[in-house]
N, C-alpha and C positions, 0 to 999 in steps of 0.2 A: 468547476474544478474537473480537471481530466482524470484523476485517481480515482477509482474504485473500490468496492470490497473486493477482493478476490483477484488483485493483481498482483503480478512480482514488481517487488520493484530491488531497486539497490541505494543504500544510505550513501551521498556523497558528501555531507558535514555533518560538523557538531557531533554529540556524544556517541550518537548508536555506530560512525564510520569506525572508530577502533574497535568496537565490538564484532561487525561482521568483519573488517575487512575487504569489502569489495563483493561479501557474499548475497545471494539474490533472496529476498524476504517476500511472504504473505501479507497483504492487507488485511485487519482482521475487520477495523469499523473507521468511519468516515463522516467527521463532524465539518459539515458544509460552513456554516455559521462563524467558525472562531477557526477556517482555514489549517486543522490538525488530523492526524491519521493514525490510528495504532496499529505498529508492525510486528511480527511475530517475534519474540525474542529479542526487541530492540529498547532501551530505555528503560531497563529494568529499574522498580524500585522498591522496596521491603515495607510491609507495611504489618506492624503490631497487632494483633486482635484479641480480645477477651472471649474466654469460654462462654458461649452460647447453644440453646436448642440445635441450632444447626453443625457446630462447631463445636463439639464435647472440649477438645483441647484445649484450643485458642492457638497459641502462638504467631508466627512469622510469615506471612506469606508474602511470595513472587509475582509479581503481576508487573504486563507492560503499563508504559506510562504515552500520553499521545506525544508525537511532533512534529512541527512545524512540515508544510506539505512543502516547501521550499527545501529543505533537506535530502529529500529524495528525487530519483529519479527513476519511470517505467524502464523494467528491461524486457525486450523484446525475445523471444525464447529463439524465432527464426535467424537472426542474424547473430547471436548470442552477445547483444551490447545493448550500456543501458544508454534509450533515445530518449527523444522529443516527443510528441504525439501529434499529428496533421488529424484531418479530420478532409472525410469525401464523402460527396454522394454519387449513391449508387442505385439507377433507375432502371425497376420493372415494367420492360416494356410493355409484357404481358397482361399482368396484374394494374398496370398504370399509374403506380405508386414510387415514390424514394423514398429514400432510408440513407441517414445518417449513418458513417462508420467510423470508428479511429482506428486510427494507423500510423504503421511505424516510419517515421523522415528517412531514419538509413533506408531500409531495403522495400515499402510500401506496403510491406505484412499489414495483413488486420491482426488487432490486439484483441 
């Protein structure tokens, strides 16, 4: 999976796209296994709680809900559009080593 914790991305289907709008979201967690990603403020959904130790009140709480990694798209901050991800390597002549990097189709940025 090319998504990460800690990327932008932008929702282009299903429910979270009317909620941003086109707008660029956080990664928060990244479930490799069952192909789902929780994004910042996207897929919100209400969940009941009873008063506990933790939680004197209880009531209603806000929490994202995961989706589908096919929904989204990386946005690239350099070209200010959400791309593809390529993938290069990049050899230390010095050191003698490569290393793996992604990057953006549109403009070659590293992500």
């Amino acid at each position: 999976m090319n998504i990460k914790k800690g990327d932008n991305v932008v929702v282009i289907s299903g429910s979270g796209k009317t909620e941003l709008d086109g707008k660029v979201a956080k990664v928060l967690h990244v479930e490799k296994a069952k192909n789902r990603i929780l994004v910042e403020g996207v897929n919100m959904m209400k969940r009941h709680t009873r008063p506990s130790q933790r939680n004197q009140k209880g009531g209603i709480i806000s929490k994202e809900a995961p989706i589908h990694r096919s929904n989204v798209k990386i946005y690239c901050g350099s070209c200010s559009s959400p791309t593809r991800i390529s993938n290069k390597v990049i050899e230390d002549k010095d050191k003698g080593t490569k290393s793996k990097v992604r990057c953006c189709r549109l403009c070659g940025a590293e992500l």
